[in-house]
NUNULO-83447 format. One record per residue (C-alpha): residue in one letter; x, y, z. Coordinates in Angstrom, 2 decimals. Each point is the difference from the previous one (the first is absolute). Example, Ala and Ser with C-alpha at 12.3 -4.5 7.8 and 13.67 -1.06 7.14 Angstrom:
   rest         u         v         w
      a     12.30     -4.50      7.80
      s      1.37      3.44     -0.66
end
This chain:
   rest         u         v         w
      x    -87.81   -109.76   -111.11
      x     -0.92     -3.79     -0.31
      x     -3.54     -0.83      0.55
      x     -1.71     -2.92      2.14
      x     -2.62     -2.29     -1.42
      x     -1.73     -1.92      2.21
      x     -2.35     -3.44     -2.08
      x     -2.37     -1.56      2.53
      x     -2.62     -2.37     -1.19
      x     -1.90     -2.27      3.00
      x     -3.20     -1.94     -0.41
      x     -1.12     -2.94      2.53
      x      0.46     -3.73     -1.00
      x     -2.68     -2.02     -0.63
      x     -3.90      0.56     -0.34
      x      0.43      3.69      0.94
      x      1.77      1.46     -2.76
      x     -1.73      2.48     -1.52
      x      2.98      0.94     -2.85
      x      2.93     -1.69     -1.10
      x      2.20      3.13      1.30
      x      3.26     -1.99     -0.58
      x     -0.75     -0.56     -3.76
      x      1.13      3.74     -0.85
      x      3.66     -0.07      1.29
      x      1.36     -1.14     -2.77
      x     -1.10      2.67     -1.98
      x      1.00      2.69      2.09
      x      3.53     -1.87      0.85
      x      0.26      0.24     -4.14
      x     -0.16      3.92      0.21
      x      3.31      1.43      0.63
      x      0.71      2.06      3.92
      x      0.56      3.07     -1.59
      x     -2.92     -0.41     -1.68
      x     -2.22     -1.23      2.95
      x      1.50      2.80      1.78
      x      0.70      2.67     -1.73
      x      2.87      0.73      0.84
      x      3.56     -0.70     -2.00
      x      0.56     -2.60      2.51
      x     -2.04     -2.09      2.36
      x      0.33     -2.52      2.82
      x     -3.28     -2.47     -0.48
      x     -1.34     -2.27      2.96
      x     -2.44     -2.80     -1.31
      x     -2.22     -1.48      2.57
      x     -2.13     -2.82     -1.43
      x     -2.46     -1.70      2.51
      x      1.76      0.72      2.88
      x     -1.20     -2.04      3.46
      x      0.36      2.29      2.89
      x     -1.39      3.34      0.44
      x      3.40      1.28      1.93
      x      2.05     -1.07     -3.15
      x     -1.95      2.62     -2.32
      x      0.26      2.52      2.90
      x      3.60     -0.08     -0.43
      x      0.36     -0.15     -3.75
      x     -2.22      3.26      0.20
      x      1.81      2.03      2.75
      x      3.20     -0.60     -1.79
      x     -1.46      0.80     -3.02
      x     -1.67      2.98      1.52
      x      3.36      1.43      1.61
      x      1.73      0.09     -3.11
      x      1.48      3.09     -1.85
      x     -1.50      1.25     -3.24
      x     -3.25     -0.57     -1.74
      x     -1.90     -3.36      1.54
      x     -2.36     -2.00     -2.73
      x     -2.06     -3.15      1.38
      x     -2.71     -2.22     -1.75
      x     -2.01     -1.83      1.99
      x     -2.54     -2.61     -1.22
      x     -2.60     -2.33      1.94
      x     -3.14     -0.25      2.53
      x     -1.19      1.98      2.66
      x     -1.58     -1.39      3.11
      x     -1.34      1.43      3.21
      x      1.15     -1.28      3.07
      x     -3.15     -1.03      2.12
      x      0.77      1.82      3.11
      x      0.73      3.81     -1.25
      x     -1.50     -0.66     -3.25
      x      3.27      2.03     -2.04
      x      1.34     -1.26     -3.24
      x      3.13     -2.62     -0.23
      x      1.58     -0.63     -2.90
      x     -0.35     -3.78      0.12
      x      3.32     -2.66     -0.18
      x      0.45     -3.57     -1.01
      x     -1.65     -1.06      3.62
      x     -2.21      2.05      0.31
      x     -3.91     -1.40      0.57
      x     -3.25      1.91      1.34
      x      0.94     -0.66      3.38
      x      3.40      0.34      0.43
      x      0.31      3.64     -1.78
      x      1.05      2.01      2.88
      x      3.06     -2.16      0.27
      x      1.15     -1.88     -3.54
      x     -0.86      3.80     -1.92
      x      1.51      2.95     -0.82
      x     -1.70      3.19      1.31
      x     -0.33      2.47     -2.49
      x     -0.09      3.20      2.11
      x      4.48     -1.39      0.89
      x      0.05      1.23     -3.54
      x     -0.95      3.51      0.86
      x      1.39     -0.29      2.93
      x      3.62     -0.77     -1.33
      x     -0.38      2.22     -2.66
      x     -1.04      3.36      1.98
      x      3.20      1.44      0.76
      x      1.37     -0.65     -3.97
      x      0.19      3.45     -1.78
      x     -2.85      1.32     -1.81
      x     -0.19     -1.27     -3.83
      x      3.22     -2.50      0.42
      x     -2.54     -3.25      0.79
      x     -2.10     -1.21     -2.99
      x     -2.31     -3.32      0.83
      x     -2.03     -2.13     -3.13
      x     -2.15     -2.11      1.49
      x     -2.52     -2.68     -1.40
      x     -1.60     -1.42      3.21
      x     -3.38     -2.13     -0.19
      x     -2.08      0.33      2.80
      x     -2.31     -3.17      1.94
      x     -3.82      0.84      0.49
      x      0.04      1.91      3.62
      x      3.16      2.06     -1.05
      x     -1.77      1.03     -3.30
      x     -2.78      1.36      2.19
      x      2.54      1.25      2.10
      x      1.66      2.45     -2.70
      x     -2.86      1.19     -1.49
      x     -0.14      2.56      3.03
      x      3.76      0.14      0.97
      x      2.25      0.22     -2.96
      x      3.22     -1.60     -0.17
      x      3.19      2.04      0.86
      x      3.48     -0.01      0.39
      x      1.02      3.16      1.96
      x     -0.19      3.56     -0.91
      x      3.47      0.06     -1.39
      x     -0.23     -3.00     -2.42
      x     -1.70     -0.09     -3.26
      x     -1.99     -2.52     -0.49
      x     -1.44     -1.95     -2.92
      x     -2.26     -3.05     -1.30
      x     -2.69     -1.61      0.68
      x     -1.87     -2.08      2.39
      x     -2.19     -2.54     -1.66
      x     -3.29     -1.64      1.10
      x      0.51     -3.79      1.06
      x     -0.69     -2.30     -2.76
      x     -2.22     -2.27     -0.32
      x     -0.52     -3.27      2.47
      x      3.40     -2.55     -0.90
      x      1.20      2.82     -2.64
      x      3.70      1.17      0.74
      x      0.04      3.31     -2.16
      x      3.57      0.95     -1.62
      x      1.86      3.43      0.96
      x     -1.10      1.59     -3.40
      x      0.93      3.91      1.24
      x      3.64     -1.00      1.19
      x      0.30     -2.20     -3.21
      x     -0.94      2.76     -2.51
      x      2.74      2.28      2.43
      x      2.45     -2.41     -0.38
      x     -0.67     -0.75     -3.89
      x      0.14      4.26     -0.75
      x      2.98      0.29      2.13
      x      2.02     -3.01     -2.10
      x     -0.16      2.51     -2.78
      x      3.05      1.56      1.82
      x     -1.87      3.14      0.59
      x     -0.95      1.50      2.89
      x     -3.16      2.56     -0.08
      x     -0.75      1.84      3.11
      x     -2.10     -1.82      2.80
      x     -2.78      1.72     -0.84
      x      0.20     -0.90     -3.88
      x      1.05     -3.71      0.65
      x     -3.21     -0.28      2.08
      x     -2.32      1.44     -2.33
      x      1.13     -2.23     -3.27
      x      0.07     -3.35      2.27
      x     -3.52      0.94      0.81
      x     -0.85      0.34     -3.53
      x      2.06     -3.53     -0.78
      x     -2.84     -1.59      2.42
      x     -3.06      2.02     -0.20
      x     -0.69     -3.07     -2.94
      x     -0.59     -2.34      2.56
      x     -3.29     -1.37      1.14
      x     -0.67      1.16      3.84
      x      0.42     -2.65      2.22
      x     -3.11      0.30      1.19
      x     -2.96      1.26     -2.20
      x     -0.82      4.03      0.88
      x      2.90      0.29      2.11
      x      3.45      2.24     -0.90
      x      3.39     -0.04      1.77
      x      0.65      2.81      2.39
      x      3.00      1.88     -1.62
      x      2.41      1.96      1.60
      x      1.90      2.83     -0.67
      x      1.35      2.96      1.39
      x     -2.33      3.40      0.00
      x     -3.25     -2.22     -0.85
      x     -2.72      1.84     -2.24
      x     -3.18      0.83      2.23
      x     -2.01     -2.57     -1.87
      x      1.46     -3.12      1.43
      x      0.58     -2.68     -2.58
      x      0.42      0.92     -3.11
      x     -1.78     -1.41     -2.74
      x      2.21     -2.94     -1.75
      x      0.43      0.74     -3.98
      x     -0.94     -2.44     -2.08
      x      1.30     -3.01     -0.73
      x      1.99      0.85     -3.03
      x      0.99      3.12      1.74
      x      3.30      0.54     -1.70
      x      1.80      3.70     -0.55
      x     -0.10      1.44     -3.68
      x      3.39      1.33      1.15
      x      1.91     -2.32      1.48
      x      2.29      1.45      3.42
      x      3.57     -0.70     -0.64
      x      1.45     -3.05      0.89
      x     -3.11     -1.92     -0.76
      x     -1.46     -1.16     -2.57
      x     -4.02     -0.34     -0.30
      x     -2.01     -3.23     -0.51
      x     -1.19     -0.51     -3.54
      x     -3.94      1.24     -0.18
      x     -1.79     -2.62     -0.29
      x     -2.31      0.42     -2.93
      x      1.85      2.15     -2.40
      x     -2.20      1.78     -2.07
      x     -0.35     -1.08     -3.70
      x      1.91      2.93     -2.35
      x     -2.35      1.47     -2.82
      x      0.48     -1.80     -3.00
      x      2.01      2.98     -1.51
      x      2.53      1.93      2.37
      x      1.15      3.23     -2.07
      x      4.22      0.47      0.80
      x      0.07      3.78      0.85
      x      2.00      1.83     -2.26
      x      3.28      1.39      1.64
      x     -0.73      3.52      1.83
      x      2.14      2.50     -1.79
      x      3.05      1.77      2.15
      x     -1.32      2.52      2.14
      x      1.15      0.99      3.03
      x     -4.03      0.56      1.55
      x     -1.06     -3.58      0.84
      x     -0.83     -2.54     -2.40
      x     -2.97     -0.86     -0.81
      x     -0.62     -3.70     -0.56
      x     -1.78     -2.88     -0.24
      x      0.07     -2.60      3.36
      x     -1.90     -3.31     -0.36
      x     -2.16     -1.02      3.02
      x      1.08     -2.23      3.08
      x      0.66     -3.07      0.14
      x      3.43     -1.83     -1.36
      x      3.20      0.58      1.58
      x      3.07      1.90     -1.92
      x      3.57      0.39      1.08
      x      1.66      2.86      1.71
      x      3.05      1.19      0.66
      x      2.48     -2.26      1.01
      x      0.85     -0.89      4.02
      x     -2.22     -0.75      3.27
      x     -2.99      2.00     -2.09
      x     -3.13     -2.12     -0.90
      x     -1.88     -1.01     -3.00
      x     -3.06      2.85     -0.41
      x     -2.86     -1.36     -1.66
      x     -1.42      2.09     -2.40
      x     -2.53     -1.39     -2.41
      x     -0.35     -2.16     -2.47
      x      2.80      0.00     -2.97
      x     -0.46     -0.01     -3.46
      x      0.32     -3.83     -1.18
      x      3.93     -0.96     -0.56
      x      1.37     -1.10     -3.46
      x      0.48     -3.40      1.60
      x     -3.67      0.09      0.79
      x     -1.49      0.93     -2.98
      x      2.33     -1.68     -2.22
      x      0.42      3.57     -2.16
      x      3.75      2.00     -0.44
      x     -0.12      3.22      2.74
      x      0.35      3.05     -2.24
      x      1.13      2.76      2.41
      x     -0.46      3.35     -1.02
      x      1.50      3.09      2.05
      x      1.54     -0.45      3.62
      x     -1.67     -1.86      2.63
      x     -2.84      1.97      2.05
      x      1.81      0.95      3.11
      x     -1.11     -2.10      3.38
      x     -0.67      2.12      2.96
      x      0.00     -2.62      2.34
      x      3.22     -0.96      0.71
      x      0.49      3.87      0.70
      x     -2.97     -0.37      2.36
      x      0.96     -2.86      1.30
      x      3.50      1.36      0.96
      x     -2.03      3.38      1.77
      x     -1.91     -2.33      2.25
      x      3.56     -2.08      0.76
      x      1.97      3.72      0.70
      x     -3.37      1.48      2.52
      x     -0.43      2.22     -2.73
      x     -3.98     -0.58      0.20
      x     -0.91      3.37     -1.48
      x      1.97     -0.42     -2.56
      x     -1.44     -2.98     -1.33
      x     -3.32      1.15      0.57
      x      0.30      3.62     -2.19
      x      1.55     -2.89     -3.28
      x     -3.32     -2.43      0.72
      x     -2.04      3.26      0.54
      x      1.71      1.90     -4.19
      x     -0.33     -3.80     -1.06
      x     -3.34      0.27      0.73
      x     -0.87      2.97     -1.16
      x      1.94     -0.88     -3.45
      x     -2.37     -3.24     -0.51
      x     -3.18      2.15      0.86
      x      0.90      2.23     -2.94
      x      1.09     -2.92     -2.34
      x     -2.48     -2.48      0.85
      x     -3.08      2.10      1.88
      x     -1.67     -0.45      3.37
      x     -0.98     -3.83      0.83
      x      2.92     -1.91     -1.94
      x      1.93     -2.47      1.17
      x      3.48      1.84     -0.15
      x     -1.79      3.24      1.98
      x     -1.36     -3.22      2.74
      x      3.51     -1.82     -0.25
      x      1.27      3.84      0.91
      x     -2.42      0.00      3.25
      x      0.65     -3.20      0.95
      x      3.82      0.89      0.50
      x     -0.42      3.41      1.57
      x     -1.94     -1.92      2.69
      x      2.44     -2.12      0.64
      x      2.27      2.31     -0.01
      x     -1.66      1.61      2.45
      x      0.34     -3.14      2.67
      x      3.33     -0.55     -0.45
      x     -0.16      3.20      1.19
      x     -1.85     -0.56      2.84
      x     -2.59      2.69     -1.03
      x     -3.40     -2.26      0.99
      x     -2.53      2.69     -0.73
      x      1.88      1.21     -3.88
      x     -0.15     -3.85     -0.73
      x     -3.73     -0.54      1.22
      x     -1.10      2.92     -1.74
      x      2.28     -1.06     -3.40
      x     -1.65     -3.84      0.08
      x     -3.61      1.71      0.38
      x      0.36      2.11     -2.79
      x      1.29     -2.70     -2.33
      x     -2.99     -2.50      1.33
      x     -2.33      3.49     -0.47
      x      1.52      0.04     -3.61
      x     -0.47     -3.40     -1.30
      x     -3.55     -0.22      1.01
      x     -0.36      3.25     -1.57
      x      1.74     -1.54     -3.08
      x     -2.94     -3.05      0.14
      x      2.21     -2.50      1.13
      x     -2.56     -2.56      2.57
      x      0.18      0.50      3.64
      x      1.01     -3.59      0.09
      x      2.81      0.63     -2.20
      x      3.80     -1.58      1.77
      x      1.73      3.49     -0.76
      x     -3.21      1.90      1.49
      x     -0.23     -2.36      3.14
      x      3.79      0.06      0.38
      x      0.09      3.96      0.02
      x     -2.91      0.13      2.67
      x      1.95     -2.16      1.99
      x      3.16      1.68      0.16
      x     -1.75      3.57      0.29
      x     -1.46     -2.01      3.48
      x      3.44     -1.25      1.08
      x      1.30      3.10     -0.58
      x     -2.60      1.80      2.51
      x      0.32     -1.97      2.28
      x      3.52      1.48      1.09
      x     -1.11      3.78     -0.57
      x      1.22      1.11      3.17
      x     -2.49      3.41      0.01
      x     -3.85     -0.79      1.21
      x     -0.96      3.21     -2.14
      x      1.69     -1.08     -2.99
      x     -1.08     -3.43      0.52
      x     -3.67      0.61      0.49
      x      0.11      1.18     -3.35
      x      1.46     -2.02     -1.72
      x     -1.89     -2.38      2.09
      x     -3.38      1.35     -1.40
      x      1.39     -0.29     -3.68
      x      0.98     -3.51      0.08
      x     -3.46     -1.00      1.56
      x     -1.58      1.24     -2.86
      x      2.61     -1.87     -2.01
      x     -0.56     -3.28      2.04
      x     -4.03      0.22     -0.83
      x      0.92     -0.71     -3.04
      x      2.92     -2.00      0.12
      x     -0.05     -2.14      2.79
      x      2.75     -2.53     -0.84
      x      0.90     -3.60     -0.06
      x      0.68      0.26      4.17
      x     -3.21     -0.06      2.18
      x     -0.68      3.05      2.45
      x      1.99      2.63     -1.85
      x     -3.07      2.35     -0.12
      x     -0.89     -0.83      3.40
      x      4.06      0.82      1.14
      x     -0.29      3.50     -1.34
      x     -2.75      0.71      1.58
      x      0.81     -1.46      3.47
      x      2.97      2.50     -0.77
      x     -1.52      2.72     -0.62
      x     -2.73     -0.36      3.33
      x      3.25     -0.23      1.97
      x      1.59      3.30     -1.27
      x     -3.30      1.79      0.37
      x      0.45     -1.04      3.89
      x      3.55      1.82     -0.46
      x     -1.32      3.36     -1.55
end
């Protein structure tokens, strides 16, 4: 059944544009409908700037009484009208004054949408919000009707003359142009990651995400900003770390494991540099840093013995088929393997943890990837390494991303309790992260 994809990008002309929402058509025009949608075949409506409220009203309805699976992206300000102080999405003529008539209410979304069939109507949205509405949402969250799922972010307004850029729906846009498609859910979470880099438009201050099923504890923590996966999802392929780690002056080359039919046990060199997979829509994995080429070092290679076998393309392609316990139990005998080889505290046993946990987000498993990026932070201090340390911060980070979507108060105070400890002693490049968990944790003691 063909799907409908419905592109609608509106900001006011003039002084009161808060973000240049027409700037990200392009990319998502680039992406192909099936693509966008999800479907093997798509119908796609574009709506850039439009100039009368009643003219998106009937884009939408249309769009909304369509057969099969509906997909819409919707980028640009929210304003409150000044009479029943509700949010509008704001058009090109819209001003202060005139919201009630020149913008778009947002509740017609919901309102359209209500009567749609559960789990056929997927919204992205990456909306920024003017002073009064930001106050506004703070206590009533944004929503699109019970049946749609809805996902994004609304950011802060930036600051006075600033126009601010549609970073979420460009980083949506960007990972679908890969030509794969990852479940709403998944596409959300990496285009977060593709932006958490980004300096908050206003100091102290994080966008209000949404998402379907929120975690208890609000907004999650952002990763840091070199937040990229050790595995890469399929269909993407992860941004290049951005201090790779010197290699040790002398990088032994494993000797081929003998034919066995138990598992291998081998030698894998820590994260960090990118190698090749299998062939097709499957990503790049990066997986440490490689011995120095012949072209490199200027010596003949002298291979001796087969190749050491690559689990990641075989991981890779688990994670691609659903198959996340799969790919877990070969991280999990990889693991073990390089804690036998190379002992407790090595980088091929940390490269081993690092995967597992993101193994365990792709499978959307919050509290088994919290609790894997706490024990690898918990291991490298162990190992010495300085609380300052990028791979220690990094880990902390992502362990406090991670809870942040642990859907189970019990679990999460916890956890919660763990990574305060954690946080004491590594607080991180971004201000307040102590002071988050904590907040977090008061609020689930209310809960208990």
């Amino acid at each position: 059944m063909p799907g409908t994809v419905l592109l609608l990008a509106a900001s006011p002309v003039g002084k009161g544009c808060l973000v240049d929402a027409a700037s990200v058509l392009p990319v998502l025009a680039a992406v192909a409908p099936p693509v966008l949608s999800g479907t093997d075949t798509a119908n796609v409506v574009e709506l850039a700037d439009p100039l009368e409220p009643q003219a998106v009203l009937t884009r939408l309805r249309a769009a909304a009484t369509a057969s099969g699976p509906l997909t819409m992206f919707v980028t640009g300000q929210l304003q409150l009208d000044r009479r029943q102080r509700l949010p509008h999405l704001a058009l090109a003529r819209t001003t202060p004054s005139t919201v009630r008539y020149t913008a778009f209410p947002w509740r017609w979304i919901a309102d359209e949408l209500r009567l749609r069939p559960p789990g056929s109507t997927t919204v992205f949205v990456d909306l920024h919000a003017d002073a009064d509405t930001w106050e506004f949402l703070a206590s009533r969250p944004l929503t699109a009707g019970p049946s749609t799922e809805l996902y994004g972010r609304v950011a802060p307004p930036p600051g006075r003359r600033a126009v601010a850029q549609p970073a979420y729906m460009r980083a949506v846009a960007t990972l679908l142009r890969s030509g794969y498609r990852p479940p709403p859910a998944q596409l959300h979470q990496q285009a977060l990651t593709r932006v958490s880099g980004e300096d908050s438009v206003r100091p102290g201050t994080e966008d209000l995400v949404l998402a379907p099923g929120r975690a208890w504890a609000g907004q999650p923590w952002p990763p840091a900003p070199e937040f990229t996966t050790v595995t890469a999802p399929p269909g993407t392929a992860p941004a290049p770390p951005p201090r790779p780690p010197v290699p040790p002056a002398a990088v032994p080359v494993p000797p081929a494991p003998p034919v066995s039919m138990a598992a291998p046990v081998v030698s894998v060199l820590p994260t960090s540099s990118a190698v090749p997979v299998a062939a097709g829509p499957v990503a790049s994995v990066p997986r440490g840093p490689s011995v120095p080429s012949p072209a490199s070092s200027g010596r003949a290679e002298t291979r001796v013995g087969p190749a050491v076998p690559d689990p990641h393309g075989e991981i890779t392609a688990a994670v691609r088929d659903g198959r996340h316990d799969d790919a877990l139990a070969l991280a999990g005998r990889w693991e073990r393997d390089a804690l036998r080889t190379h002992g407790a505290g090595s980088e091929q046993v940390l490269h081993w943890m690092e995967v597992r946990a993101d193994l365990a987000m792709f499978a959307g498993d919050a509290e088994r990837s919290c609790r894997g990026w706490l024990a690898l932070a918990a291991t490298r201090l162990d190992a010495g390494q300085d609380p300052g340390a990028p791979e220690v911060e990094s880990a902390v980070d992502r362990a406090h991303h991670q809870w942040g979507r642990v859907q189970d108060p019990e679990r999460a105070r916890e956890l919660g309790s763990e990574l305060a400890r954690l946080r004491r002693r590594v607080p991180g490049r971004r201000e307040g992260a102590l002071d988050h968990v904590q907040r977090q944790l008061s609020q689930l003691g209310t809960q208990a």
